[in-house]
N, C-alpha and C positions, 0 to 999 in steps of 0.2 A: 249482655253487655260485657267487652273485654276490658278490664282496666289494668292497666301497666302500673306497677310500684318499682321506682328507682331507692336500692337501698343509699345511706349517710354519705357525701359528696364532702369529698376531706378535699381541703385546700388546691390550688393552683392544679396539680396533676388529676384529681376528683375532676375538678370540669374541664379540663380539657381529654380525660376517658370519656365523661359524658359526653360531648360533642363531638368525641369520634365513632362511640357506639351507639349513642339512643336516637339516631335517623337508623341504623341498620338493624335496630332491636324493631324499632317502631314499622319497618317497612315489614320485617317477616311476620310482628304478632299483630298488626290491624289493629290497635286498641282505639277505643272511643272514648278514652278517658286516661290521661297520664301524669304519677303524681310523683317528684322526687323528693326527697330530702335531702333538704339545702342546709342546714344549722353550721355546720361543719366546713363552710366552702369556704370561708374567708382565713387563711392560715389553720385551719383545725377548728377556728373556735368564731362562732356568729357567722354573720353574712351582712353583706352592703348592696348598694343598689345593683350595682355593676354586673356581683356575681348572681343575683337574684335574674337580671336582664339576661346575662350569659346562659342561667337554667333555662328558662324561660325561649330562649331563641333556639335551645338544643332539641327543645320538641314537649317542655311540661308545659302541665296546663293547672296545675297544685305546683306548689313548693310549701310542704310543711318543716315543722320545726323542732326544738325539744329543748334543752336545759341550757344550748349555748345560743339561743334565738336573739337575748341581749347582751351578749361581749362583746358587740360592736355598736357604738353612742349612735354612730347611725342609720343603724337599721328604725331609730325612735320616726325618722324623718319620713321614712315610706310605709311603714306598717300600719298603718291606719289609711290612708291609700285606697279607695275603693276600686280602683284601677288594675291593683294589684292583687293576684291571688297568692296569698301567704297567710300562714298558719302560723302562730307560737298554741304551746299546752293551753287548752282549754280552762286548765283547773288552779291559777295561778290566784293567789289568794290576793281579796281584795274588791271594788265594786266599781274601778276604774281605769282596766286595766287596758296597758293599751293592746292594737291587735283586734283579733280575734280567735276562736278555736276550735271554729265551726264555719263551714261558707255552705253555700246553696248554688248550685252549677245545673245547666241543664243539659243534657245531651239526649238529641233527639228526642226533643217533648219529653225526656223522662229526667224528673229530681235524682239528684243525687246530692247525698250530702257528705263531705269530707270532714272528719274531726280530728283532731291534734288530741291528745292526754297524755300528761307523765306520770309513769310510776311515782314510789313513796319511799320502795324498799332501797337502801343505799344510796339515795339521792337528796337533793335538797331539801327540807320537810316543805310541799305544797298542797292542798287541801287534797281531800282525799279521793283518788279517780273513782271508785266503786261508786260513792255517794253521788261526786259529779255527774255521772253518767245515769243516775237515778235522774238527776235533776234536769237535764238535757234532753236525754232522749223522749221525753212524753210532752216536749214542745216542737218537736218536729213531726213532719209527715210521715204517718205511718205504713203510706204506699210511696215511699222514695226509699232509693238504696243508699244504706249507712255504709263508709267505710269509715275504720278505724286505725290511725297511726300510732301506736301506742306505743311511747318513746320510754322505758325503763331498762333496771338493769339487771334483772333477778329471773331468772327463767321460769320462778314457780309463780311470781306475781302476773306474768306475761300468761302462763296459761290460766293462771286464777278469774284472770279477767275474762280470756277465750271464753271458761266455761258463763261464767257470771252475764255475757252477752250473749249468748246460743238461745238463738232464735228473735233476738231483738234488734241487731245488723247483721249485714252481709258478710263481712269482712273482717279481723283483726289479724294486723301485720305490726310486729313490732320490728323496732329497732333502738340504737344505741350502741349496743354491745362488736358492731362490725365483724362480727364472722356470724354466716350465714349456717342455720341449724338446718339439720334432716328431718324435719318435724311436720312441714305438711300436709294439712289434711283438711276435711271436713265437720264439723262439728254437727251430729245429730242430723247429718243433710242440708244442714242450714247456712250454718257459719262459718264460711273460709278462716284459716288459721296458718298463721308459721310465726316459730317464735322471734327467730332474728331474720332479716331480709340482706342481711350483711350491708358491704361499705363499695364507696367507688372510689378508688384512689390508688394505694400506692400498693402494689404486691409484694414488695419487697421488703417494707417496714416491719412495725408492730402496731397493729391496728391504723394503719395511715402513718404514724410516728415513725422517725429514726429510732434504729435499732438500738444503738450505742450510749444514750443516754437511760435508757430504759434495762437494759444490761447492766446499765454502772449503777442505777439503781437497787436492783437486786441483787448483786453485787454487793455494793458496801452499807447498802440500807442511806444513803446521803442523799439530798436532794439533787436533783439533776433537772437542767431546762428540756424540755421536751421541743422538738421541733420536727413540725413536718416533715415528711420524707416526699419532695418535690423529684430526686431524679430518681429513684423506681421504676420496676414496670409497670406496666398498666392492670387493673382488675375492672369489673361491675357486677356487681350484684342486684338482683330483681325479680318478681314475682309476678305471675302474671293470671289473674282469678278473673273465671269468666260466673256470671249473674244472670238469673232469670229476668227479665225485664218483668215479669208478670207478677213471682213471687215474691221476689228481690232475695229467693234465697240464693244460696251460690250452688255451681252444678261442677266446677271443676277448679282447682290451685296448683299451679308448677312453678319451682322455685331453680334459676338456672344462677350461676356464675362465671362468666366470662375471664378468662387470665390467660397467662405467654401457656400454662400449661393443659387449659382447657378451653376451646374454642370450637369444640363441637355444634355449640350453637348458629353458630354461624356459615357452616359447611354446606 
């Protein structure tokens, strides 16, 4: 099984990259399964129905999430939504939370199961993914293929976990961080890995953001409003792990980038 990961979908220009690439990403790779991340689409920070609907009609079939899944009141209105496939962190503390952080999808008679998790390191304190994922994974099917969105910010946490699931999912693709790393690979035969899947949005920014407030930042050390970088060129980033249907280990990971200066992909 081929399955398409769309890296962090920053604001206004983020999806309208995606709806010019991922019909022409999705016709060359054939996936059976495509998942973006949306967290970042509505101005940089959450998402609304609208742009959820927008992913969604670009060709995903997942929209996961990560630490800004609730900066927008309301995303409260659709995310629980069985209608809807959307992911916030799995490991969000609490026994009520809304959401979910886990779905079950079938493709072609075969389980698949997409999970959402956020790191720990440098981020908001939420329970803790290693333990989560102890707790998790031994209530699912053991013969269904696990992928893993693992939304942190620390490159050693993101491989900590790689190795911590090697041999128990398919997959672990992280993001957050929007520049996509040289890192993939295989874990033991098993476990697809790359630490950052990078961002869709603005090529021109810093990390999707205007340059200029982020400058004056470092700069004077003073606060500055950060604001999207909507007139940019275009980027995307994405990963595309192919799955034994049989073993559910993974057999192949290729990590590409799309921008004004690389478009090879597309040739």
């Amino acid at each position: 099984m081929k399955i398409l990961f769309v890296g962090d979908v920053v604001g206004k220009i983020g999806l309208d990259t995606l709806e010019n690439y991922l019909p022409q990403i999705k016709q060359r790779v054939k996936p059976q399964l495509t998942i973006v991340n949306g967290e970042n689409a509505n101005g940089g920070k959450g998402i609304k129905v609208e742009d959820y609907q927008r992913i969604q009609v670009a060709g995903a079939d997942v929209v996961s999430g990560g630490n800004h899944i609730w900066d927008k009141r309301e995303v409260m209105d659709f995310i629980d939504d069985p209608g809807k496939k959307i992911l916030r962190p799995y490991n969000y503390p609490g026994k009520n939370v809304p959401g979910r952080g886990c779905i079950e999808i079938k493709v072609n008679q075969k389980k698949v199961y997409v999970i959402n998790m956020q790191g720990n390191a440098l981020m908001q304190p939420i329970d803790n993914p290693f333990y989560a994922f102890d707790e998790l994974l031994p209530t699912l099917d053991k013969d269904a293929i696990k992928f893993v969105d693992f939304h942190a910010e620390t490159t050693s946490e993101k491989i900590a976990i790689g190795n911590y699931l090697t041999g128990r999912v398919s997959a672990v693709i992280g993001t957050h961080t929007h520049v996509q790393t040289n890192d993939a690979h295989i874990f033991n035969k098993e476990t697809a890995y790359l630490t950052d899947v990078g961002m869709t949005g603005s090529y021109d920014g810093i990390l999707g953001v205007k340059k200029e407030p982020i400058l004056n930042r470092f700069l004077t050390q003073r606060p500055n409003k950060f604001e999207v970088d909507d007139d940019g060129r275009m980027q995307i980033g994405f990963c595309v792990v192919d799955i034994n249907d049989q073993t559910n280990n993974a057999r192949s990971i290729h990590n590409y980038v799309i921008n004004p200066d690389n478009k090879k992909f597309l040739d």
